[in-house]
C-alpha positions in Angstrom: -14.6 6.3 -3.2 -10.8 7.0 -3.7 -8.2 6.1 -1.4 -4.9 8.8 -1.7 -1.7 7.2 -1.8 1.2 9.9 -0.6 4.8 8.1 -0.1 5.6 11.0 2.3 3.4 9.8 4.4 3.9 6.2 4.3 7.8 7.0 4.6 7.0 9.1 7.5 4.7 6.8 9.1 7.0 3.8 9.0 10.1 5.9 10.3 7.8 7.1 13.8 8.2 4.7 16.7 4.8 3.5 17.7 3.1 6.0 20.3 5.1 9.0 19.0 3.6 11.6 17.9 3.8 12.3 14.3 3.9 15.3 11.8 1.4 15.6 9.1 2.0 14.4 5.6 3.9 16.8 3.3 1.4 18.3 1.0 4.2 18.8 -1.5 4.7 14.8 -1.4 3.7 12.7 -4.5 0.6 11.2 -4.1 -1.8 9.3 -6.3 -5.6 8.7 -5.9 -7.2 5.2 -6.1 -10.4 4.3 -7.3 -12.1 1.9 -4.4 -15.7 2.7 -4.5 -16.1 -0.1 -7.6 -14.7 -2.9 -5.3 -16.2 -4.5 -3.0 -13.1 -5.3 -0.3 -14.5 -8.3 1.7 -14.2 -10.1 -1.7 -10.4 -11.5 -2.3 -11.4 -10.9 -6.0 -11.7 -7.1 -5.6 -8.9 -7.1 -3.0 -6.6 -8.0 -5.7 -8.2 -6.3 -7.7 -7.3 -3.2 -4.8 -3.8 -4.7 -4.4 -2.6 -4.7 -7.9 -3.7 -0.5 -8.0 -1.8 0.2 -4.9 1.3 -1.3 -6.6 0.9 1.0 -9.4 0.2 3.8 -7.5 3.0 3.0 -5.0 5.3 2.8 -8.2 4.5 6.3 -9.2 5.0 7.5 -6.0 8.2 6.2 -5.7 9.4 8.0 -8.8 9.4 4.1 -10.7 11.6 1.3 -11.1 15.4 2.5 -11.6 17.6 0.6 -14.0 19.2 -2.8 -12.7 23.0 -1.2 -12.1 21.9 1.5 -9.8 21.9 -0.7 -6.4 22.0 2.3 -4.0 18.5 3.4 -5.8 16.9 0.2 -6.8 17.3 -0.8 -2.4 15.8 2.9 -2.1 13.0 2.3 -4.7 12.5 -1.0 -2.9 12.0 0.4 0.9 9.5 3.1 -0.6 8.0 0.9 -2.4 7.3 -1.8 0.8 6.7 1.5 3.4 3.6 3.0 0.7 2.3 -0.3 0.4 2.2 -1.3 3.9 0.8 2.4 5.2 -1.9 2.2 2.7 -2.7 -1.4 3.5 -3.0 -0.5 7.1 -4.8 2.2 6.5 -7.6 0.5 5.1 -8.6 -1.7 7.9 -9.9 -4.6 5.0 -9.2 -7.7 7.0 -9.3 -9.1 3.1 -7.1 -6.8 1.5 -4.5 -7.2 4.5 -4.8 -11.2 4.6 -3.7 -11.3 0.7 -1.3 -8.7 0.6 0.5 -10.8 3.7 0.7 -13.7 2.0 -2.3 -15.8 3.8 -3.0 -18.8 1.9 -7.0 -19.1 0.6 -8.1 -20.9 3.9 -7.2 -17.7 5.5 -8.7 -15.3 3.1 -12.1 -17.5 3.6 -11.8 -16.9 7.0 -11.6 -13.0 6.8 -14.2 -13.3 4.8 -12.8 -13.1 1.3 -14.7 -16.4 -0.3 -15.2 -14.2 -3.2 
């Protein structure tokens, strides 16, 4: 299984006021495929695993880290960068995934079922 990863639509999705209606994703948007079907996401193991290839995706959808001086473009890299990553965690619906890309500490994890 492969999950697609399109920063238009993330960008889109986090700039749409909850109930509004919302246009589909530009097709000429990046986007970047993930590889999912080798993890099993109710493990916290292979929800890292998951995390740490959303990151790189997200990265290359976002056009990649600019250098330190550019301000204007590292805060723009930085909101794409949190708006990909949270509409493709979302998007998932892994209670696992989601716990550990929030932050939840292990005892939390465990409980969404991510002993693993």
């Amino acid at each position: 299984m492969w999950l697609s990863l399109a920063v238009g639509a993330a960008i889109a999705a986090s700039a749409v006021p909850a109930g509004a209606a919302q246009a589909p994703a530009d097709p000429a948007a990046p986007s970047v495929a993930v590889r999912t079907g080798d993890l099993d996401l109710s493990r916290a193991a292979d929800a890292k695993i998951l995390l740490g290839r959303l990151r790189q995706a997200a990265a290359e959808t976002c056009g990649g880290a600019p250098s330190l001086g550019d301000l204007p473009a590292r805060e723009a890299y930085r909101a794409c960068m949190a708006a990909t990553m949270d509409n493709a965690v979302a998007g998932l619906h892994a209670p696992v995934v989601t716990a550990l890309y929030q932050g939840a500490p292990a005892h939390a994890v465990a409980l969404a079922g991510g002993a693993g």
